[in-house]
mmCIF file as gemmi writes it, N, C-alpha and C atoms, coordinates in Angstrom:
data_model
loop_
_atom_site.group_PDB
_atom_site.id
_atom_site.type_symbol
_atom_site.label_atom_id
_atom_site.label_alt_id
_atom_site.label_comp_id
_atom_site.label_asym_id
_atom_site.label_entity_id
_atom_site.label_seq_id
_atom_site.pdbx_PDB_ins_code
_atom_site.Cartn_x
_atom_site.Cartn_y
_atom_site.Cartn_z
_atom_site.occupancy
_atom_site.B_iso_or_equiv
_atom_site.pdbx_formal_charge
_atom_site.auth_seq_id
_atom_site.auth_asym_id
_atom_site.pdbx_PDB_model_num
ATOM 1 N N . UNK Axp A 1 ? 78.392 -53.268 35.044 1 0 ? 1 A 1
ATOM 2 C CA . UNK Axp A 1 ? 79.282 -53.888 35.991 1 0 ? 1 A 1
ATOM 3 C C . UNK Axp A 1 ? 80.055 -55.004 35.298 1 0 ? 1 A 1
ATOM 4 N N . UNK Axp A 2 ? 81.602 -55.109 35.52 1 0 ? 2 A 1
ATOM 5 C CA . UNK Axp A 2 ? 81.876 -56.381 35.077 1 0 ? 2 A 1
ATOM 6 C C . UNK Axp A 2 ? 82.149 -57.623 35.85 1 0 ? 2 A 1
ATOM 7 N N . UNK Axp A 3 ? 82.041 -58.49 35.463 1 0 ? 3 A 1
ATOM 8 C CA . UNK Axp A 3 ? 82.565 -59.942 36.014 1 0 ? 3 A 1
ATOM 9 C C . UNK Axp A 3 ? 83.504 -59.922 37.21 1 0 ? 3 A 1
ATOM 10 N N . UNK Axp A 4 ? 84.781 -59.548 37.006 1 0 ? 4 A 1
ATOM 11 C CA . UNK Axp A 4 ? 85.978 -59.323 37.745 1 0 ? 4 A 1
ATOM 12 C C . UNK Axp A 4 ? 85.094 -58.488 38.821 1 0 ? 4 A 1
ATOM 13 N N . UNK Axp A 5 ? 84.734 -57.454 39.111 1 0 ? 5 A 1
ATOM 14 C CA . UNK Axp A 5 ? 84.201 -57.042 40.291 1 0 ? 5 A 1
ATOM 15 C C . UNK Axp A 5 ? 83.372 -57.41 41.197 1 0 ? 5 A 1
ATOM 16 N N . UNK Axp A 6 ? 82.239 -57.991 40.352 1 0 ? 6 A 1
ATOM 17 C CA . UNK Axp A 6 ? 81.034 -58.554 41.09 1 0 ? 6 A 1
ATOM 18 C C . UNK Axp A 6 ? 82.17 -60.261 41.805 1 0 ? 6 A 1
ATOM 19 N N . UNK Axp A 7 ? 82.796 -60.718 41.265 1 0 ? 7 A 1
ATOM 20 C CA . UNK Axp A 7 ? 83.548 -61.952 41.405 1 0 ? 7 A 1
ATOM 21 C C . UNK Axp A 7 ? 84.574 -61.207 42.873 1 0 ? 7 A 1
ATOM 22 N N . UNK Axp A 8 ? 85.306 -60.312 42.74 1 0 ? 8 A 1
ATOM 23 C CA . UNK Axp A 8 ? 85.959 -59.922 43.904 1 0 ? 8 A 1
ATOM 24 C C . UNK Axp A 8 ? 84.941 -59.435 44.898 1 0 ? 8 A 1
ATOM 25 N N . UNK Axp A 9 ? 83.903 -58.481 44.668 1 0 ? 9 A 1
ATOM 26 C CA . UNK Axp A 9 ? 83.262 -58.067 45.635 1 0 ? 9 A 1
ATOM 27 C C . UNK Axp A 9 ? 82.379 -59.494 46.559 1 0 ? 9 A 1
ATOM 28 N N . UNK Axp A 10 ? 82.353 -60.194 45.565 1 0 ? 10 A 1
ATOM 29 C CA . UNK Axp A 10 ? 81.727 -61.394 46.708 1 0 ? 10 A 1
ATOM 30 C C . UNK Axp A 10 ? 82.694 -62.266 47.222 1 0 ? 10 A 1
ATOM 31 N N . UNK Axp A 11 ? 83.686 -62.332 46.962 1 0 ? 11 A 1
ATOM 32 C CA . UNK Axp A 11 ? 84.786 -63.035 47.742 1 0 ? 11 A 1
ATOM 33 C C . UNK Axp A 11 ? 85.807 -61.926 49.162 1 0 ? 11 A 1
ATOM 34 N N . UNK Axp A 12 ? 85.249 -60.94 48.776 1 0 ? 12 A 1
ATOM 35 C CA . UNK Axp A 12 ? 84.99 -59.803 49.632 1 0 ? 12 A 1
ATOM 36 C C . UNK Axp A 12 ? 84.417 -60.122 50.746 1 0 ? 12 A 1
ATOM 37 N N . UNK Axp A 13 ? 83.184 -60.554 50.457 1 0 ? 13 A 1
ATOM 38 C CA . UNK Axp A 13 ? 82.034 -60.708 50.911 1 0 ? 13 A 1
ATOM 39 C C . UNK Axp A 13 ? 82.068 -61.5 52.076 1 0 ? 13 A 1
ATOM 40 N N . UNK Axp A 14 ? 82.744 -62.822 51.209 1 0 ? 14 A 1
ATOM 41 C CA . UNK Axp A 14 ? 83.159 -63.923 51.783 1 0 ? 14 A 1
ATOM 42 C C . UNK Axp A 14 ? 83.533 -64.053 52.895 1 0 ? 14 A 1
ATOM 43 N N . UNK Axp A 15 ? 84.717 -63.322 52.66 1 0 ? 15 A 1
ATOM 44 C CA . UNK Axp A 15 ? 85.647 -63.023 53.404 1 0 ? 15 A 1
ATOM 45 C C . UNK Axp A 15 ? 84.914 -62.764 54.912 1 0 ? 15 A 1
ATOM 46 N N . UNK Axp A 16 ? 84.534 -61.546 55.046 1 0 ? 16 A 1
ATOM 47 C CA . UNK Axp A 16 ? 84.188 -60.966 55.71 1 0 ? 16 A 1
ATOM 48 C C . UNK Axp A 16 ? 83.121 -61.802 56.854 1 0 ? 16 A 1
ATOM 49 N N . UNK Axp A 17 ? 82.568 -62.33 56.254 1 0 ? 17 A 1
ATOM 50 C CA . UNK Axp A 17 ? 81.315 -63.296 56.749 1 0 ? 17 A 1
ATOM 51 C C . UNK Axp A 17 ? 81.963 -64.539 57.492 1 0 ? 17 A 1
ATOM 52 N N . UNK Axp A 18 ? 83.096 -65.027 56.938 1 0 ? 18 A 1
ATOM 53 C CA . UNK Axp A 18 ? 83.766 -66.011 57.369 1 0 ? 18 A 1
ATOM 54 C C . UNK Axp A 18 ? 84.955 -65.521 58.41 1 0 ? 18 A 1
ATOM 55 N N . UNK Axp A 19 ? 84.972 -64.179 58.731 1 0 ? 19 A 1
ATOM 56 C CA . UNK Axp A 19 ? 85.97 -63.525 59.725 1 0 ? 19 A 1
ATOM 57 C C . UNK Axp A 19 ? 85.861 -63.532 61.277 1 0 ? 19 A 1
ATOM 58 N N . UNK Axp A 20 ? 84.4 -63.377 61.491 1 0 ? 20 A 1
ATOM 59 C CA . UNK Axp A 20 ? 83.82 -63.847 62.525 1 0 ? 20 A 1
ATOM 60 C C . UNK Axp A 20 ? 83.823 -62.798 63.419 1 0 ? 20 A 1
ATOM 61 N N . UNK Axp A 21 ? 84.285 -61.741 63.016 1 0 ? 21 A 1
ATOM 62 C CA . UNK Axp A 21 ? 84.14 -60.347 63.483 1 0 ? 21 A 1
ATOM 63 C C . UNK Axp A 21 ? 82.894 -59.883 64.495 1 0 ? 21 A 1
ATOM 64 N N . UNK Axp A 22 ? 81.785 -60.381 63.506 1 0 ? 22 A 1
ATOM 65 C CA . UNK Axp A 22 ? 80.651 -59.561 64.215 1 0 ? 22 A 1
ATOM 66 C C . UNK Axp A 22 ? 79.701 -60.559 63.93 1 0 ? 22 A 1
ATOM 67 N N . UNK Axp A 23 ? 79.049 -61.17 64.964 1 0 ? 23 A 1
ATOM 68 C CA . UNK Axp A 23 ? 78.113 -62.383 64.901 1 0 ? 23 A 1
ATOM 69 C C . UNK Axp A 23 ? 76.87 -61.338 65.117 1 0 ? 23 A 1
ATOM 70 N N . UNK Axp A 24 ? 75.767 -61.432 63.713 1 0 ? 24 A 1
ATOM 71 C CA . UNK Axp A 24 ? 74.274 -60.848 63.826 1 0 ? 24 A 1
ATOM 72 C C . UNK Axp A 24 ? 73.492 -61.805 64.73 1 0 ? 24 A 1
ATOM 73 N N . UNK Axp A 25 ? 72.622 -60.971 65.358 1 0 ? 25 A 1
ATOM 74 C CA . UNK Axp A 25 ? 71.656 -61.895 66.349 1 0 ? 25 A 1
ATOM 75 C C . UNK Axp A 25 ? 70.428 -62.461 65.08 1 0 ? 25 A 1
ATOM 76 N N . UNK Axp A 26 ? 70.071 -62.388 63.979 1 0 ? 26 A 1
ATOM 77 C CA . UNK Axp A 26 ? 68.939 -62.328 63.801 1 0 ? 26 A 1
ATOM 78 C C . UNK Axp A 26 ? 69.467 -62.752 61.923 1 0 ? 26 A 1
ATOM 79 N N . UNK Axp A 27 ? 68.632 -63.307 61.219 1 0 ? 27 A 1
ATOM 80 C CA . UNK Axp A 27 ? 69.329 -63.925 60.072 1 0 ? 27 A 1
ATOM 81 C C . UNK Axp A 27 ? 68.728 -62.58 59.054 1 0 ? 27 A 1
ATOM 82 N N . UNK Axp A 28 ? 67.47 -61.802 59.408 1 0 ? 28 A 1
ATOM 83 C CA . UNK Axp A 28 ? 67.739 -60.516 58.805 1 0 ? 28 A 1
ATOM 84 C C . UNK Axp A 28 ? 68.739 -59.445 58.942 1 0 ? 28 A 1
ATOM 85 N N . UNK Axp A 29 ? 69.236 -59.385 60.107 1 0 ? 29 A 1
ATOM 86 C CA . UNK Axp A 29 ? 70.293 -58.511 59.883 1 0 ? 29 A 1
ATOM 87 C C . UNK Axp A 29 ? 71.318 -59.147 59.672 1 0 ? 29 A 1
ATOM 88 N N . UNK Axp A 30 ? 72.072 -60.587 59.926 1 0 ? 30 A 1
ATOM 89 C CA . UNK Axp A 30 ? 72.956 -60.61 58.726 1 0 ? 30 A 1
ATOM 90 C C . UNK Axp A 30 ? 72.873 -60.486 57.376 1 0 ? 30 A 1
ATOM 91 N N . UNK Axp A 31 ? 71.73 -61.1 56.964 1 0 ? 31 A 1
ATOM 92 C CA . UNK Axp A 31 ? 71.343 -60.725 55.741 1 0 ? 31 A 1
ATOM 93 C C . UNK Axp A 31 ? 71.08 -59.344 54.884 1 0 ? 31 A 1
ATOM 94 N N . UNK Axp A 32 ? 71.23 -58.499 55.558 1 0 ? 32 A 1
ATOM 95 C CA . UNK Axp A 32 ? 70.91 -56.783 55.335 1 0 ? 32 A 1
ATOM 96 C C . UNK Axp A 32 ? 72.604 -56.464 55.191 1 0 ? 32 A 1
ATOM 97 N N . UNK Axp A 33 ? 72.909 -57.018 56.992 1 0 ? 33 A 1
ATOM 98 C CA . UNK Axp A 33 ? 74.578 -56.308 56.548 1 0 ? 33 A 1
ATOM 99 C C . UNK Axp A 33 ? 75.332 -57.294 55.839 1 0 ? 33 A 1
ATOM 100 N N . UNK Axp A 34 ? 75.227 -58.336 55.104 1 0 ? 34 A 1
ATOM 101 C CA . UNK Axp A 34 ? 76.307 -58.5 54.007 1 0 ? 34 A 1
ATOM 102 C C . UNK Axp A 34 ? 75.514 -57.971 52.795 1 0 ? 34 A 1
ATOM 103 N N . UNK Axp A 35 ? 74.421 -57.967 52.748 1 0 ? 35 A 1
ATOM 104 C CA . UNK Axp A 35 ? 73.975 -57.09 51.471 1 0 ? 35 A 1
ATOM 105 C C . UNK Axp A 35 ? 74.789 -55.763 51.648 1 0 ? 35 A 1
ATOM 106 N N . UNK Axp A 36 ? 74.658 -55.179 52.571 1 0 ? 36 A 1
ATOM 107 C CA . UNK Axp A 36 ? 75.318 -53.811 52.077 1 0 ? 36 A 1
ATOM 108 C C . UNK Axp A 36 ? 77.236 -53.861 52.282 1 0 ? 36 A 1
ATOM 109 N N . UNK Axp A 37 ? 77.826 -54.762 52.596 1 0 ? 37 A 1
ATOM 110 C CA . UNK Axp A 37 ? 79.319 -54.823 52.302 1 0 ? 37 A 1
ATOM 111 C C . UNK Axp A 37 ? 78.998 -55.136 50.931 1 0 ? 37 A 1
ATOM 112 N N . UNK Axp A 38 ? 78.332 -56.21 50.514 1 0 ? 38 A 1
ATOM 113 C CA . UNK Axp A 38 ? 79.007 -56.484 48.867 1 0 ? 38 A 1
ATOM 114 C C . UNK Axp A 38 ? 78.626 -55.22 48.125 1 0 ? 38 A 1
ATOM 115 N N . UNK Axp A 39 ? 77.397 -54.287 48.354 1 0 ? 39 A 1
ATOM 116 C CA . UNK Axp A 39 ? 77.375 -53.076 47.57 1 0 ? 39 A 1
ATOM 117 C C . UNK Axp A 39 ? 78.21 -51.915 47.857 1 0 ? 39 A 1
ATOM 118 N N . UNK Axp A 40 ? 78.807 -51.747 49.381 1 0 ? 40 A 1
ATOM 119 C CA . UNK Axp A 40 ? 80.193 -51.096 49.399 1 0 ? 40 A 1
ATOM 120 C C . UNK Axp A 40 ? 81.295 -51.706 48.738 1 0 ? 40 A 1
ATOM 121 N N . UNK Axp A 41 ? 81.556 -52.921 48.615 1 0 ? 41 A 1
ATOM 122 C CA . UNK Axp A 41 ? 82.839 -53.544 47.913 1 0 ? 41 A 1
ATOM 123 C C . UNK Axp A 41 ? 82.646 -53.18 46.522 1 0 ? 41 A 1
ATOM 124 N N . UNK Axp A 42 ? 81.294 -53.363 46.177 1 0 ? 42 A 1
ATOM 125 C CA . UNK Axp A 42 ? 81.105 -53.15 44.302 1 0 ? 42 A 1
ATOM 126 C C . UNK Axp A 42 ? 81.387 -51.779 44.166 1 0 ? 42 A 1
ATOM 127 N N . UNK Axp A 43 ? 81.244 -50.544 44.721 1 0 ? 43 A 1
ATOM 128 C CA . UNK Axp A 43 ? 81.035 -49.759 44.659 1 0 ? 43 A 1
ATOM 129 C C . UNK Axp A 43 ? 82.305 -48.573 44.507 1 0 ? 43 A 1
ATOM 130 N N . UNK Axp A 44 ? 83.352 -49.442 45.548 1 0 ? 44 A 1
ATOM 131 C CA . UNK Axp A 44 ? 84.686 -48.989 45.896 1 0 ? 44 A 1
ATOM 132 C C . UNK Axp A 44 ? 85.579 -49.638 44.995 1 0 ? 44 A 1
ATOM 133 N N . UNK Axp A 45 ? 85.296 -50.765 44.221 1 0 ? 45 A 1
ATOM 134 C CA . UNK Axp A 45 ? 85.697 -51.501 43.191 1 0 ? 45 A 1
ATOM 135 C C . UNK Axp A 45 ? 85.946 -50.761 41.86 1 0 ? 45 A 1
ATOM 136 N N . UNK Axp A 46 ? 84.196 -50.714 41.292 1 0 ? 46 A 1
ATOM 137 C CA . UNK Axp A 46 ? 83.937 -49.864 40.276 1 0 ? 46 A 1
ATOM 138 C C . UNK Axp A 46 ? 85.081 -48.635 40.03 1 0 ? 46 A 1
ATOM 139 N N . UNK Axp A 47 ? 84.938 -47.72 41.268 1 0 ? 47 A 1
ATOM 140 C CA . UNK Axp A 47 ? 85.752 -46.699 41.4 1 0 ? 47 A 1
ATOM 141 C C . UNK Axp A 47 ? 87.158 -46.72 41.544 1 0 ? 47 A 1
ATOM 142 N N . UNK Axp A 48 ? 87.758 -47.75 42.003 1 0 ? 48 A 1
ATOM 143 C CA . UNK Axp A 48 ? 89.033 -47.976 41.48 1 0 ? 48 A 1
ATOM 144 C C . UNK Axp A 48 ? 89.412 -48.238 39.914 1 0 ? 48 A 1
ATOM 145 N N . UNK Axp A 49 ? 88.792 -49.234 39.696 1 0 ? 49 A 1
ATOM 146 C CA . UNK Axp A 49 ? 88.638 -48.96 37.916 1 0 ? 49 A 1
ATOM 147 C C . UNK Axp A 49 ? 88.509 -48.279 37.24 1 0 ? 49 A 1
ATOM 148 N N . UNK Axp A 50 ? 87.526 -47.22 37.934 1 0 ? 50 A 1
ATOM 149 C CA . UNK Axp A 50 ? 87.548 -45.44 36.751 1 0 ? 50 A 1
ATOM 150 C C . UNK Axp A 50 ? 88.865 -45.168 37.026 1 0 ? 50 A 1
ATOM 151 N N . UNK Axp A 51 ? 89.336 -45.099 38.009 1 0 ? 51 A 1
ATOM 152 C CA . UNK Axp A 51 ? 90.287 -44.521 38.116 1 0 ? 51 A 1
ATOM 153 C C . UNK Axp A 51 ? 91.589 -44.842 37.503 1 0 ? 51 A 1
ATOM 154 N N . UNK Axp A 52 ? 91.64 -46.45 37.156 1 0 ? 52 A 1
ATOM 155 C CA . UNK Axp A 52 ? 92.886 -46.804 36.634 1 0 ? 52 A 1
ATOM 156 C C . UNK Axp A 52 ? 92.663 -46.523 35.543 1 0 ? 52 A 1
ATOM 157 N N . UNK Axp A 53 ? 91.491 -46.13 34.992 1 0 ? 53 A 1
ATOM 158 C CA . UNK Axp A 53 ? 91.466 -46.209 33.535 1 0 ? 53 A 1
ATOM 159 C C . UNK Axp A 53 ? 91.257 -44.59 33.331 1 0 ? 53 A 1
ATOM 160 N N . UNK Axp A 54 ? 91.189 -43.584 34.168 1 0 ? 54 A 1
ATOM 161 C CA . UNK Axp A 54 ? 91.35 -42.303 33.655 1 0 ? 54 A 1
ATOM 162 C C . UNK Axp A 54 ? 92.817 -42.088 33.883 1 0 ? 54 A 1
ATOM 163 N N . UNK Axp A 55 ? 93.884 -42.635 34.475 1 0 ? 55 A 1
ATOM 164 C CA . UNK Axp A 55 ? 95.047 -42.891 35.068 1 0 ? 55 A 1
ATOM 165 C C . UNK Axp A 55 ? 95.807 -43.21 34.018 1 0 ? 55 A 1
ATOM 166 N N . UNK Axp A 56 ? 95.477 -44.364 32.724 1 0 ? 56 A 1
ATOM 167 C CA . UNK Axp A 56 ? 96.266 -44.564 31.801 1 0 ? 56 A 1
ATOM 168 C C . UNK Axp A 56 ? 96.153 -43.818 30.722 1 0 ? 56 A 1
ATOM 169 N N . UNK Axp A 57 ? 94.562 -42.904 30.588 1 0 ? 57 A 1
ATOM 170 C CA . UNK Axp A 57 ? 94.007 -42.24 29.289 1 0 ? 57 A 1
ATOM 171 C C . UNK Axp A 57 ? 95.076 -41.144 29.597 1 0 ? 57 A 1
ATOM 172 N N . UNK Axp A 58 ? 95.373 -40.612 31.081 1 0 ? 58 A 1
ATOM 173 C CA . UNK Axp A 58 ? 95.873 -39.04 30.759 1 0 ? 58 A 1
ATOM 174 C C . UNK Axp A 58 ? 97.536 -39.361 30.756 1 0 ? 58 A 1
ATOM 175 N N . UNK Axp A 59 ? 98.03 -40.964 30.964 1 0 ? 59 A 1
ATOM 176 C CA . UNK Axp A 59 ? 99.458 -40.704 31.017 1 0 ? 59 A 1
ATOM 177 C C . UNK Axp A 59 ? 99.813 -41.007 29.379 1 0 ? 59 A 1
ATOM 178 N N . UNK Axp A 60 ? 99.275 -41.472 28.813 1 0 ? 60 A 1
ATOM 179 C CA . UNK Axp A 60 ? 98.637 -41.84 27.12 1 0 ? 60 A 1
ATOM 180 C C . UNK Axp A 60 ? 98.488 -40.246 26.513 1 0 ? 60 A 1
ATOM 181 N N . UNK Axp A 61 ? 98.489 -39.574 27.516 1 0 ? 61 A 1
ATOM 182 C CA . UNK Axp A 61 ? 98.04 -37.898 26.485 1 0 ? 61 A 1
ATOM 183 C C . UNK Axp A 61 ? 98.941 -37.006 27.07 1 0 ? 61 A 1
ATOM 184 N N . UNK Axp A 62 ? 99.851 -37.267 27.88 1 0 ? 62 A 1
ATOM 185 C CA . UNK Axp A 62 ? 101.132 -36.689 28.314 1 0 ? 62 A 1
ATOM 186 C C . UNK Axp A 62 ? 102.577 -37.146 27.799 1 0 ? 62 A 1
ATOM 187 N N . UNK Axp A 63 ? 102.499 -37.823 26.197 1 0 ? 63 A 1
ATOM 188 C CA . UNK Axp A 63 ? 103.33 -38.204 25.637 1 0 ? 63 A 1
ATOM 189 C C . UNK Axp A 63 ? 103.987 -36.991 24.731 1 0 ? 63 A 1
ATOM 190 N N . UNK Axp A 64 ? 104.99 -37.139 24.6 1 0 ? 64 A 1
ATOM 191 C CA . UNK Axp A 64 ? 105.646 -35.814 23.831 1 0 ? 64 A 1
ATOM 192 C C . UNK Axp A 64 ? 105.301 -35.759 22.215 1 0 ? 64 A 1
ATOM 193 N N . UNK Axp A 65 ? 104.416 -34.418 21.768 1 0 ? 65 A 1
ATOM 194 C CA . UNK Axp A 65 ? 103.902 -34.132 20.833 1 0 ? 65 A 1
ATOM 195 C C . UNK Axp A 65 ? 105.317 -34.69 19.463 1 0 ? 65 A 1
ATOM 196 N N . UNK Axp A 66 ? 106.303 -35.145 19.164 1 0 ? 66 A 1
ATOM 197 C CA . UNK Axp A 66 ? 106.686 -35.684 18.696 1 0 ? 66 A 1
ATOM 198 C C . UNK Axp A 66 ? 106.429 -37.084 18.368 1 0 ? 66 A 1
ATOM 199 N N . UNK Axp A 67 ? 106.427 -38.081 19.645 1 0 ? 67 A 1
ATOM 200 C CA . UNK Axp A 67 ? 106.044 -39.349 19.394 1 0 ? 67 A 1
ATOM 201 C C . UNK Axp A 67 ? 104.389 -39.701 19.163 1 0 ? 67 A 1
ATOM 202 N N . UNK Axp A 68 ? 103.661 -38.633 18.997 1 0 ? 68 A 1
ATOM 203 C CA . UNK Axp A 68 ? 102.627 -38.796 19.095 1 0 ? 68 A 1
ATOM 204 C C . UNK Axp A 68 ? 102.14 -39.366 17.836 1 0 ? 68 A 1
ATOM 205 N N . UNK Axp A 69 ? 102.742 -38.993 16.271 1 0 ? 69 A 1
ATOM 206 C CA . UNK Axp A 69 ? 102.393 -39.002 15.273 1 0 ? 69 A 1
ATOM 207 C C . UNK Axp A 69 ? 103.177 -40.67 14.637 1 0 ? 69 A 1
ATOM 208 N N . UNK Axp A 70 ? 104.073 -41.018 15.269 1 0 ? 70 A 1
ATOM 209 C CA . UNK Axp A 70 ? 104.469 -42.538 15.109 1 0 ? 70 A 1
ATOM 210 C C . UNK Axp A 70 ? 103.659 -43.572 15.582 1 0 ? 70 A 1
């Protein structure tokens, strides 16, 4: 995992907790459900990142077999 994610996914987190959306009756289940947003945020994070980075490998290998060798 890197830095940048775990750092957004808890300001994610933050966020969310400080939205006021959904008040838990009980300090275990808030505590359960922001545990599991920050591991959906890390999770949906991560996977944006594969993705930008299989995103630049294949536009990097769709260069014209000419410029390839410069």
């Amino acid at each position: 995992m890197h830095y940048n994610t775990i750092r957004d996914a808890a300001f994610g987190t933050a966020l969310a907790i400080l939205s006021g959306f959904w008040k838990p009756y009980s300090a275990f289940e808030a505590l359960f459900c922001y545990m599991v947003i920050f591991m959906i945020l890390i999770s949906l994070l991560e996977t944006a990142r594969d993705w930008q980075l299989r995103v630049c490998k294949k536009q990097k290998s769709l260069t014209p077999a000419s410029k390839q060798g410069q």
